[in-house]
N, C-alpha and C positions, 0 to 999 in steps of 0.2 A: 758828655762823658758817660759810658755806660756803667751799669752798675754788677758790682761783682755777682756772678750767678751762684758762688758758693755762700758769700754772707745771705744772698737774698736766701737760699734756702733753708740757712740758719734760722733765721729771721722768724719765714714761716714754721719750720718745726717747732719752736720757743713758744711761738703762737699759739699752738697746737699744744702743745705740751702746757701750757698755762688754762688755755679750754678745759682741759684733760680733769687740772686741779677744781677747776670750778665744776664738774662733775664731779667729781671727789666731796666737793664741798655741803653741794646736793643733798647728797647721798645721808651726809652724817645729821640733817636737818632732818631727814625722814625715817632712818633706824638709828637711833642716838646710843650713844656710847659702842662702838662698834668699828671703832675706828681701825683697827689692826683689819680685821676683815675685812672691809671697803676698802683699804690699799689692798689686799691683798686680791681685789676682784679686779682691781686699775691695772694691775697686775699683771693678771691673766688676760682682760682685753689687750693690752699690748702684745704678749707672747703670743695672742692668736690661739686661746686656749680655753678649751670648754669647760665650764665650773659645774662643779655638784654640789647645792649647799644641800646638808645632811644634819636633823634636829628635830626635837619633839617641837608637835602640834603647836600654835601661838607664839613663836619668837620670833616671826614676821619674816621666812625663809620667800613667802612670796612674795610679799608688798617690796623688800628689800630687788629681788627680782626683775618684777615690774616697774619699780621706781627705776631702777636700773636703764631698762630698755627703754622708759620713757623719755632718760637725759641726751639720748644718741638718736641721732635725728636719721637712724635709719628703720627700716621697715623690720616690723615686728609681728611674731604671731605666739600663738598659745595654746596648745596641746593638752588637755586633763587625761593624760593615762588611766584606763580603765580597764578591765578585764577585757571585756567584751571588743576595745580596741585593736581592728587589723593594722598590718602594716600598710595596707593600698589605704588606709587612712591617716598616714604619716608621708609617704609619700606620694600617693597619686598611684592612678589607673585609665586605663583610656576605655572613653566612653564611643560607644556606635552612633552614627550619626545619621539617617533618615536622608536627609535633605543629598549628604552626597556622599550617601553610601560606603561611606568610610571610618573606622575606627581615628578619633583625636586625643590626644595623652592629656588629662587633665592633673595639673600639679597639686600634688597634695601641699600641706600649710609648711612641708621641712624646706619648700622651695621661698626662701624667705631670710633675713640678715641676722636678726636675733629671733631666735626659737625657744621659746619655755616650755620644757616638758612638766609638768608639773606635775607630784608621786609618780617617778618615772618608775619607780618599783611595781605599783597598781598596774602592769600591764604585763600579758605573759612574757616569756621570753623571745617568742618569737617575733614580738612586737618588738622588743627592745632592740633587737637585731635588727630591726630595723634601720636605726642609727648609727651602726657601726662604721659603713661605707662613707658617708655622710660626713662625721665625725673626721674620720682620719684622710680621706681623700675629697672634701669636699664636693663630692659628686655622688651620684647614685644609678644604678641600674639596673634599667627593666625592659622586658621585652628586647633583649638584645643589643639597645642601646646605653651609651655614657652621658646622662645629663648632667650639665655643672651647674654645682649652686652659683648664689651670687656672692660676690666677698662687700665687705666684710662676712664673714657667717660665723655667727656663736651658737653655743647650747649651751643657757642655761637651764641645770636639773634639779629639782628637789625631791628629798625623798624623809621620812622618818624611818630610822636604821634600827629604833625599838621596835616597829609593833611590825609583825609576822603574821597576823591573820589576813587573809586576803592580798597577801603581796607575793613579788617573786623575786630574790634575794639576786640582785646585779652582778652578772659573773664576770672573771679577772678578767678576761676580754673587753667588758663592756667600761670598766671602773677604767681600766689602763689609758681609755681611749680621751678620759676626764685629765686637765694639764691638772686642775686643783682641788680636792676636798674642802669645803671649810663648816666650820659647826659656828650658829650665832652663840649660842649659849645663853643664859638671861644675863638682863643686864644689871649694872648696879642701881642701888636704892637710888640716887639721886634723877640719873637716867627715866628710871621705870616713873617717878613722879612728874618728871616733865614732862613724858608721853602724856601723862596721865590729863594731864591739862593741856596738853597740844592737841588730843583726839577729839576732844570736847569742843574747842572751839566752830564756831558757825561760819566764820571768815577763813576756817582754814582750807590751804590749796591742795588736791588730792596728791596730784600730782607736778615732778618738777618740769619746767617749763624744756626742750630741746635745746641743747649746748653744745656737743660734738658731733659735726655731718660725718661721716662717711667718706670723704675727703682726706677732714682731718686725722681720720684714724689711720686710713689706708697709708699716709704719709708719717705717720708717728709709729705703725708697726714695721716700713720700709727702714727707718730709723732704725730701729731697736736690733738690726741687722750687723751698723757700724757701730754698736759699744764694744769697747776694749775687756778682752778677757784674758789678765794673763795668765804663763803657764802653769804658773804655784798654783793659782786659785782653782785650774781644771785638775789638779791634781788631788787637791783639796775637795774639792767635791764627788773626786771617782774613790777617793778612800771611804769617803762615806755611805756614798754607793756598793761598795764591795764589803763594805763591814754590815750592810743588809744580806748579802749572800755566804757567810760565813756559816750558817748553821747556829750562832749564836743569839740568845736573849728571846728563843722558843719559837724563831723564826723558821720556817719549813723552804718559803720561798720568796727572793727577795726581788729585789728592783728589777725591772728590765731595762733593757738601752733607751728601749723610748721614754721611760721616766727618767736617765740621765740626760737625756735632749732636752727634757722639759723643763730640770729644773736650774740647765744654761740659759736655757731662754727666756725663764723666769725671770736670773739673774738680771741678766743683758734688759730687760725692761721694767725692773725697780731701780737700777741705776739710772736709765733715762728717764723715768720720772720724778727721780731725785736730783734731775738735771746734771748729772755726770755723766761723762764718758767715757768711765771705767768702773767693771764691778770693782765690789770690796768683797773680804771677805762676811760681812755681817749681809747681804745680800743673800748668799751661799744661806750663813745659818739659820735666819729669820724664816725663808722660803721653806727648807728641808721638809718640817711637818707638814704643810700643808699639800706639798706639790708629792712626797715618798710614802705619806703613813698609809692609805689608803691601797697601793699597790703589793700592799705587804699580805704575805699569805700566813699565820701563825698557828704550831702545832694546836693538834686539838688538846691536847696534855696541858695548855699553855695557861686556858681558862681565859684569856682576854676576846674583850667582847671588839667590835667594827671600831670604835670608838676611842679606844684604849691604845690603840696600834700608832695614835702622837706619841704614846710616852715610849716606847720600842724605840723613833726615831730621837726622841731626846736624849734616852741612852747612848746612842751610837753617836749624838754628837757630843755629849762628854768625852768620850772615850777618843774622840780623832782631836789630833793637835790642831789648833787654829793656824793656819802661817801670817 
């Protein structure tokens, strides 16, 4: 008797999606108490969407990062943005070749699955352009040609969105291109104490061991394709959307369509990691901040800092009726 090809897929997905959890689980053993943020990073790997964590110095926006890239068993690289940083050193340049007299394109490190720019703001703007193409069309071009990255492909970004000396403030183009903002923030007293004796230890493991291939992901973000979105709920989310473009709450300028794509497809893969297959509306409201505050442009009259632009989105979800 053969076997159903749709349970078997089930099967595997479930599979995949429980992998998923034990990276999740990873995670919370290595930046503790931080749990809302690490779904909200599982998040964005399934939407296929680039993260920016944005936070003062010490609250472990890298190590979180790096722990990150180290639970996914695919090919990872690391970029430290600097001033002096070109773009032909994000992407590649073709180097002359002697032997047979030919120019060969040598791949810079964005040729790569998971990519950490690390103080993505430390680098001019011209560098940061560099990612743009990257970002939104998984490929890049030079000399004439279209190279396609490899998929899976992430970026994740950090930056500190306080300090202004030596940086170059990320413009709406480049943030847009980000599915999620998220800030650690510090953590609670009890949290910050068992750091405190987990850093200490002599036996402890730097890093957590590879749990999700490449595979599994590729077939958990093909998933997150077929979650049920019905039509209240798309309706529910574009009032929220369009209540960022109203001119209200010191807002100059608000959502674009591609952060209304983003933050469906946010949806569509909190609900299959919550092993549903259908969003809810608390999908919609949980996501809003993290995946709309950051695309937000506010008056300068307004007095709010990069930071402040969650509580703008929290406004606006008071104000929209839930369905």
């Amino acid at each position: 008797m053969q076997a159903n090809p749709v349970q078997h897929h089930s099967e595997q997905v479930e599979a995949a999606r429980q992998r998923l959890l034990e990276v999740e689980r990873a995670l919370n053993t290595v930046i503790l108490g931080k749990r809302s943020v690490i779904e909200s990073l599982m998040v964005a790997l399934l939407a296929e969407g680039h993260i920016l964590l944005e936070d003062i110095p010490g609250l472990g926006k890298t190590t979180l990062a790096k722990a990150f890239a180290h639970t996914l068993d695919c090919e990872f690289r690391r970029i430290q943005f600097t001033p002096d940083l070109l773009p032909s050193d994000v992407i590649g340049t073709s180097i002359y070749s002697p032997k047979d007299q030919q120019f060969h394109f040598q791949q810079g490190p964005v040729f790569t699955q998971i990519l950490m720019a690390d103080e993505i703001n430390r680098a001019s703007p011209r560098t940061q352009s560099s990612l743009l193409e990257a970002m939104a069309e998984r490929q890049v071009s030079t000399e004439g040609q279209q190279r396609f990255l490899p998929r899976p492909f992430l970026v994740i970004a950090t930056q500190n969105p306080l300090e202004y000396h030596g940086t170059y403030p990320l413009p709406e183009a480049q943030l847009d291109r980000f599915m999620m903002s998220l800030e650690l923030g510090y953590p609670d007293n009890l949290s910050e104490i068992e750091m405190l004796y987990e850093r200490t230890r002599s036996d402890r493991k730097e890093w957590p061991d590879p749990i999700l291939s490449p595979e599994d992901l590729l077939l958990l973000q093909n998933q997150r394709n077929q979650i049920t979105v019905h039509k209240d709920l798309a309706i529910y989310l574009m009032k929220i959307v369009q209540a960022t473009r109203n001119g209200h709450h010191g807002i100059q300028l608000g959502v674009s369509p591609r952060g209304s794509l983003a933050l469906f497809q946010a949806a569509q893969a909190r609900a299959l990691l919550k092993g549903r297959e259908q969003v809810v509306a608390e999908d919609i409201f949980l996501l809003a901040g993290p995946v709309l505050s950051h695309r937000l442009i506010v008056n300068n009259q307004s007095g709010l800092r990069a930071p402040d632009k969650s509580l703008l989105i929290k406004q606006v979800l008071a104000e929209v009726p839930t369905p």
